[in-house]
C-alpha positions in Angstrom: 0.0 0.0 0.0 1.2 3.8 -0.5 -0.1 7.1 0.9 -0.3 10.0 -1.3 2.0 13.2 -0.1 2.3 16.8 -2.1 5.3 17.7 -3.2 5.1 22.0 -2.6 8.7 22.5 -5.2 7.2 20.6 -8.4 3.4 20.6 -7.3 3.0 17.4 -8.0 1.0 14.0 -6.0 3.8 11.8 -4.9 3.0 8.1 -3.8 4.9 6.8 -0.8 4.9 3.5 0.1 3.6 2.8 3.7 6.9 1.5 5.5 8.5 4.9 4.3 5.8 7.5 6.2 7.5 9.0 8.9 10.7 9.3 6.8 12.4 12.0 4.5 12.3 10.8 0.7 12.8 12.3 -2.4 10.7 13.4 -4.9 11.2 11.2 -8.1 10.2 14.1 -10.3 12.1 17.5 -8.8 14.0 15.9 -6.4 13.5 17.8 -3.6 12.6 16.4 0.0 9.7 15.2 1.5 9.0 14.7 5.1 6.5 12.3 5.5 5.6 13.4 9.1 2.5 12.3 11.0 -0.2 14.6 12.6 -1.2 14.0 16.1 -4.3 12.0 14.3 -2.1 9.4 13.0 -2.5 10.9 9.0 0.1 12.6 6.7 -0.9 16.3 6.5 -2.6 17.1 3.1 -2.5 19.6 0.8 -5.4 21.9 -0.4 -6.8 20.6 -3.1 -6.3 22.4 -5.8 -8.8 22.9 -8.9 -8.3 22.1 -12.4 -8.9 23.8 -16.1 -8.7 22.4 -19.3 -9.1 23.7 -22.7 -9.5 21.7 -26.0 -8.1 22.1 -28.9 -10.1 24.4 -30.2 -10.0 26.8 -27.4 -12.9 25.9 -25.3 -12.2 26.1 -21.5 -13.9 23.5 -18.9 -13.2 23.4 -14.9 -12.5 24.1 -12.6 -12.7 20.1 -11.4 -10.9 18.5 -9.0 -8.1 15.6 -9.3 -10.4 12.7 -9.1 -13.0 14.5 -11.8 -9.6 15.0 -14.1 -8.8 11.7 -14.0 -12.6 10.5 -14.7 -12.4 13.1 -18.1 -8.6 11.5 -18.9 -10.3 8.1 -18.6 -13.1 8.9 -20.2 -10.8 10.5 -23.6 -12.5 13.7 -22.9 -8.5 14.8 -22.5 -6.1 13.7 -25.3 -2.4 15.1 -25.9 -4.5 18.1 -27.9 -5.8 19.1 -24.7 -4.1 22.1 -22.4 -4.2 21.9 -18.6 -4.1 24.6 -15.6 -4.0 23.8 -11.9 -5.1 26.9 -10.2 -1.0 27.5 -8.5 0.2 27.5 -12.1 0.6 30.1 -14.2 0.9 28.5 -17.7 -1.2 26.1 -19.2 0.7 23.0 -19.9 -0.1 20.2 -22.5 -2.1 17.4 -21.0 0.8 15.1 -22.2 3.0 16.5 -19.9 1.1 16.1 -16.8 -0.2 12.5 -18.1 2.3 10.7 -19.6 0.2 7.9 -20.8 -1.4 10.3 -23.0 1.2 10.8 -25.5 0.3 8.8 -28.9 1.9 5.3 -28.9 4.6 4.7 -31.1 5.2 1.7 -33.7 7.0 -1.0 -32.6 10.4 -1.0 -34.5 9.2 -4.5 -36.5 6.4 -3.1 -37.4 7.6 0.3 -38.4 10.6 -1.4 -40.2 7.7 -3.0 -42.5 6.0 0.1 -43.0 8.0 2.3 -45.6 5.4 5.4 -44.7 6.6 5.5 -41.2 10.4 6.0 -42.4 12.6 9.3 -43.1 15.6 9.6 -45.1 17.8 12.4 -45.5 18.0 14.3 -48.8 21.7 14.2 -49.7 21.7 17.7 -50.9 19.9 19.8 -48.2 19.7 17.0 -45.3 16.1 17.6 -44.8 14.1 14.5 -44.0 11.8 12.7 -46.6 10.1 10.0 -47.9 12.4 6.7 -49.2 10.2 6.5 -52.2 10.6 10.8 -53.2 11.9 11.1 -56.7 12.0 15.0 -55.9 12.8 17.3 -52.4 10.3 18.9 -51.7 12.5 21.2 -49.6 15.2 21.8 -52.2 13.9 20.9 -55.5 16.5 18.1 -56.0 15.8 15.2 -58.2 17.2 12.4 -56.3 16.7 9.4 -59.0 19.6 10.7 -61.5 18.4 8.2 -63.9 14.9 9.5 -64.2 16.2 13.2 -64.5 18.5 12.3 -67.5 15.9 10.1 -69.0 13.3 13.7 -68.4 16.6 15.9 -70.0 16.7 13.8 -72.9 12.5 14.1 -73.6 13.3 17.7 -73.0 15.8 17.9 -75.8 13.6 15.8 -77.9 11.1 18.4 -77.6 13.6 21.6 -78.4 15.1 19.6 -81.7 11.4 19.1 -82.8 10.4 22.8 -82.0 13.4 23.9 -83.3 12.8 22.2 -86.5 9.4 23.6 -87.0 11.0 27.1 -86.3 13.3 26.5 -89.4 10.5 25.2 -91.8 8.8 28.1 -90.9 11.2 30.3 -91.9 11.9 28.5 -95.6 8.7 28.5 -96.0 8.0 32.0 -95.4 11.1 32.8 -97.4 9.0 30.8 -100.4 6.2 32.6 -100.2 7.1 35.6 -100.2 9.0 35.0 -103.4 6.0 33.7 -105.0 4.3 37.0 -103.9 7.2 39.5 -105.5 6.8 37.1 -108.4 3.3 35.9 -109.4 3.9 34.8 -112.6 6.1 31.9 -111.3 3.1 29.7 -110.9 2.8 29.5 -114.6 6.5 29.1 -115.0 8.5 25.6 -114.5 10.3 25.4 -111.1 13.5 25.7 -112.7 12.7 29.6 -112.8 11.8 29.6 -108.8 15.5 28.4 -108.2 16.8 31.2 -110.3 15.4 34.2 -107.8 17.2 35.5 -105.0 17.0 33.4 -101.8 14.8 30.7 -103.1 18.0 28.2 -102.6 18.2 29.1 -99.0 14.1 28.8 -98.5 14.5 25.3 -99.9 17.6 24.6 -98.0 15.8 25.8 -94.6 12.8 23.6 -95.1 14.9 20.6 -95.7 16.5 21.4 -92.6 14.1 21.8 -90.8 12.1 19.1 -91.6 15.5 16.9 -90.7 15.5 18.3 -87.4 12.2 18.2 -86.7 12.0 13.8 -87.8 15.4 13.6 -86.0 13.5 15.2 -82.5 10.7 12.6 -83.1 12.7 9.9 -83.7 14.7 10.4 -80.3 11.4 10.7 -79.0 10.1 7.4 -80.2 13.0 5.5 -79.2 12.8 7.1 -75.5 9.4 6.1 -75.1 8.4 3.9 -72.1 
């Protein structure tokens, strides 16, 4: 059996066990001492009792209770490690976790947390920030961190530029076509062999040749790539 004593340093409930009333003992929590002296009636002197507040979450304030109504609400889950608490000799509210241990959310066993990937943190090796295992990107730095599916992403990338870049230059021949055949309407009753003779008709044909080799060469690349 133990009798309950107050400790008046920490403010908290100590237990003593019943061979050690009548003694000095230590308070497990602040370490400061106890004497466990006995009144003239045979009892341990108590404290006042002291009333309780809590407030929830979302800011609501109950009390105040006393210890035995706080520990019907704790029992009860009407106090979870959300929960703030104020005895009416503190000033500060504290979180309900801190006066009741057994309120603070259980953690995985280290088998079962080893089996579940989710539960696990790694450290991004270029800012050291702690993510998921299966993160292709940081989300704190931006980092890809598979360098095999950035270069495979750099390479659709440059697929995409050689094909837009081959448009651009068809484009531009063809432009450079057009316009000739609008200085000179008459070539569209004339053989080609005339279009060839005008000023920059070479270079429009030579453009859109390029540019249609570009542009296959981009899709070609792209093709291949494809997963």
């Amino acid at each position: 059996m133990s009798t309950e004593v107050f400790c008046e340093l920490c403010k908290q409930r100590i237990a003593v066990p019943d061979e050690l009333v009548g003694q000095i003992v230590q308070c497990p929590i602040c370490e400061n001492e106890i004497a466990t002296t006995i009144d003239d009636g045979g009892q341990l002197p108590q404290a006042a009792e002291l009333g309780w507040f809590m407030r929830t979450a979302d800011g609501q304030e109950y009390g105040p209770v006393d210890q035995a109504q706080l520990d019907r609400w704790v029992a009860e889950g009407r106090v979870d490690d959300n929960c703030q608490l104020l005895r009416e000799d503190w000033e500060q509210w504290q979180w309900a976790a801190d006066v009741f241990p057994q309120l603070i959310p259980a953690r995985l066993p280290e088998t079962q947390a080893a089996n579940n990937p989710s539960s696990q943190t790694w450290a991004c090796p270029f800012c050291s920030e702690r993510i998921q295992p299966s993160a292709i990107k940081c989300r704190h730095c931006g980092e890809f961190l598979d360098q095999r599916n950035e270069a495979s992403r750099k390479a659709k990338r440059n697929c995409k530029v050689l094909m837009l870049i081959g448009g651009l230059i068809f484009l531009l021949g063809f432009s450079m076509i057009h316009q000739i055949y609008q200085d000179y309407p008459n070539l569209h009753y004339l053989p080609e062999r005339f279009l060839f003779d005008k000023p920059g008709a070479k270079s429009g044909f030579l453009l859109i040749g390029l540019g249609m080799a570009v542009f296959f060469i981009g899709l070609l690349k792209a093709w291949l790539r494809r997963e």
